[in-house]
Phi, psi and omega in degrees: 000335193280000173274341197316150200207334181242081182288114162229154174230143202238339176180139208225108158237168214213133199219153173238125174232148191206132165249018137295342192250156183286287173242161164346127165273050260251100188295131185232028180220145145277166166274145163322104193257101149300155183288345176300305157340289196288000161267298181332307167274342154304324206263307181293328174295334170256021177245341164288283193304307184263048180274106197290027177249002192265125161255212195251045198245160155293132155278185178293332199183154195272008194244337174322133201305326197279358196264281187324345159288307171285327174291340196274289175316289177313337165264341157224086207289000187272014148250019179314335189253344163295319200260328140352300200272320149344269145000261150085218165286291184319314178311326203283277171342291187287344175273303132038308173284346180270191178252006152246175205268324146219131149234179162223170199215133205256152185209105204246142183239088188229162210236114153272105185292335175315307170263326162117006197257151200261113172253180150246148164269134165239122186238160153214152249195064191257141199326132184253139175285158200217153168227116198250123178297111162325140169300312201276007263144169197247351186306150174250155148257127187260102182260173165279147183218128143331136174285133179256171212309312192278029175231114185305155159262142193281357201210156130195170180203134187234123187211177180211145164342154174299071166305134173274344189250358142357022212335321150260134194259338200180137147300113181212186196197115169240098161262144171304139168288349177199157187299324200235055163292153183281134192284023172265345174281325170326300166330317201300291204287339164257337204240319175277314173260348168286341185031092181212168158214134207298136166229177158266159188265163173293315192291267183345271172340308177323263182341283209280342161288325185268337183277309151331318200286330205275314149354279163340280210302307211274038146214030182195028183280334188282314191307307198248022180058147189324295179306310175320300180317289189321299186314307197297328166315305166282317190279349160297307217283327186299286188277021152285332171276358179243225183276311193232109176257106138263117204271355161269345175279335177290331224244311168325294186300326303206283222221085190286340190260155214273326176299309181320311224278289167333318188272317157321280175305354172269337165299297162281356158306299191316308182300348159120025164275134174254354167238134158315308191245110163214175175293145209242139149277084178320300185302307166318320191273330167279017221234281196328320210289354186235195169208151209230159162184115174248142221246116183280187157295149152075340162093021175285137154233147168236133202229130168164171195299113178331302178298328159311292157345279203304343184281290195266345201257138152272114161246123194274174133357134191298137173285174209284285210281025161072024172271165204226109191281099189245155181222126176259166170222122157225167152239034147272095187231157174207164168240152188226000000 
């Protein structure tokens, strides 16, 4: 799913949940996709997939409401609004237990046109306050606006049915809604209403084999010498581009001495790797192998490791005079 690259959306509803109100506001139509609309959730769902804050998870089960929901809809997309409300009312339910007060939760039905494969989006989408001047006055009003494309959303799930043989069912993103949330409000979006549990992704290994390895070398280059170091290097970096990296055969080739090639795996064990042998994310690693830079107004260039680049700078949509809007996110900054 972190591949999907051709975002079309195909079918959109907006359900208003409050735990002020007895119920929900539960949408029994879809909306009118204006081409504006279908861009604002297009530009947020693909800012979802390359979001560097999306982790992984499984669901629990093909019988769990939001997965058995996501089959129905994808196998009959003529219950989209039905099975929507489902959704929902569940969401609705389960948020009863956190401490906020409205959101609203958005459930997008979209087409990776590159392959033709059908996912749901569940976004959530809570209100950013606005101030609009009254016509008749010099007075402001403050109203709610939906969050637009350049504000990450702290809660989604870009997901497909429950597979069993799957690594993964959905992509998502649980940021707190406020720093010192309570962790049961924490909870709420993955383990209660996705009822899912987080794994690692082939992107995540990748990283942590290639990063880890580099770690490894530069605190064990005199022990096991330059080349070895070089070999282990390449042949990491090499089988991260192809179908299967296995680090003990790497570590076998590698590492001649026997206690190193243990401790080397074993390093990366300690580091949260759960397979020897896994599927690699070929497009990340072939993304690392590179450097990405773009060139500003004025001689400002932004510079850094492709796969980084593609993690934090958004380049947004042209503004009306053709200026190219970019927005970065770290949480590291300095001024020099």
């Amino acid at each position: 799913m972190q591949q999907i690259e051709a975002i079309e959306l195909n079918r959109l509803v907006i359900h208003g949940i409050s735990n002020l109100s007895y119920e929900p506001e539960i949408a029994d139509r879809e909306e009118v996709l204006s081409e504006g609309l279908r861009r604002f959730f297009e530009e947020h769902i693909r800012n979802c997939v390359k979001s560097p804050g999306a982790r992984a998870a499984k669901f629990a089960g093909s019988d769990r409401t939001v997965s058995a929901c996501a089959e129905r809809i994808l196998a009959s997309p003529d219950e989209f609004v039905e099975q929507c409300a489902v959704i929902g009312r569940w969401f609705a339910h389960c948020m009863r237990s956190s401490s906020e007060v409205r959101t609203y939760l958005a459930i997008a039905l979209f087409t990776d046109s590159g392959d033709n494969n059908r996912y749901l989006a569940i976004l959530k989408m809570d209100p950013v306050n606005a101030y609009v001047r009254r016509s008749d006055g010099p007075d402001f009003e403050q109203v709610q606006i939906l969050p637009d494309p350049t504000r990450h959303l702290g809660r989604f799930a870009i997901l497909q049915p429950y597979t069993e043989d799957a690594r993964y069912d959905l992509i998502f993103r649980n940021q707190p809604f406020w720093k010192d949330e309570d962790p049961e409000s924490a909870a709420v979006w993955l383990n209660r209403f996705l009822e899912a549990d987080e794994v690692a992704t082939s992107r995540q290994m990748t990283q942590l084999v290639v990063k880890e390895t580099e770690r490894w070398i530069e605190a064990h280059a005199d022990e096991i010498g330059e080349e070895s170091a070089m070999q282990l290097r390449r042949a990491v970096r090499t089988l991260a581009q192809s179908d299967e990296l296995d680090v003990e055969e790497v570590a076998s080739a590698a590492i001649s001495d026997e206690e190193k090639r243990s401790d080397y795996i074993a390093r990366l064990l300690d580091r949260g790797l759960t397979e020897t042998s896994f599927v690699p994310d070929r497009a990340w690693a072939e993304r690392a192998s590179r450097r990405t830079t773009y060139l500003c107004d004025d001689g400002v260039t932004i510079s850094g490791p492709s796969d980084v680049i593609d993690d934090i700078v958004q380049i947004l949509p042209k503004t009306p005079d053709r200026k190219t809007r970019i927005v970065i996110e770290t949480r590291k900054f300095v001024m020099k």
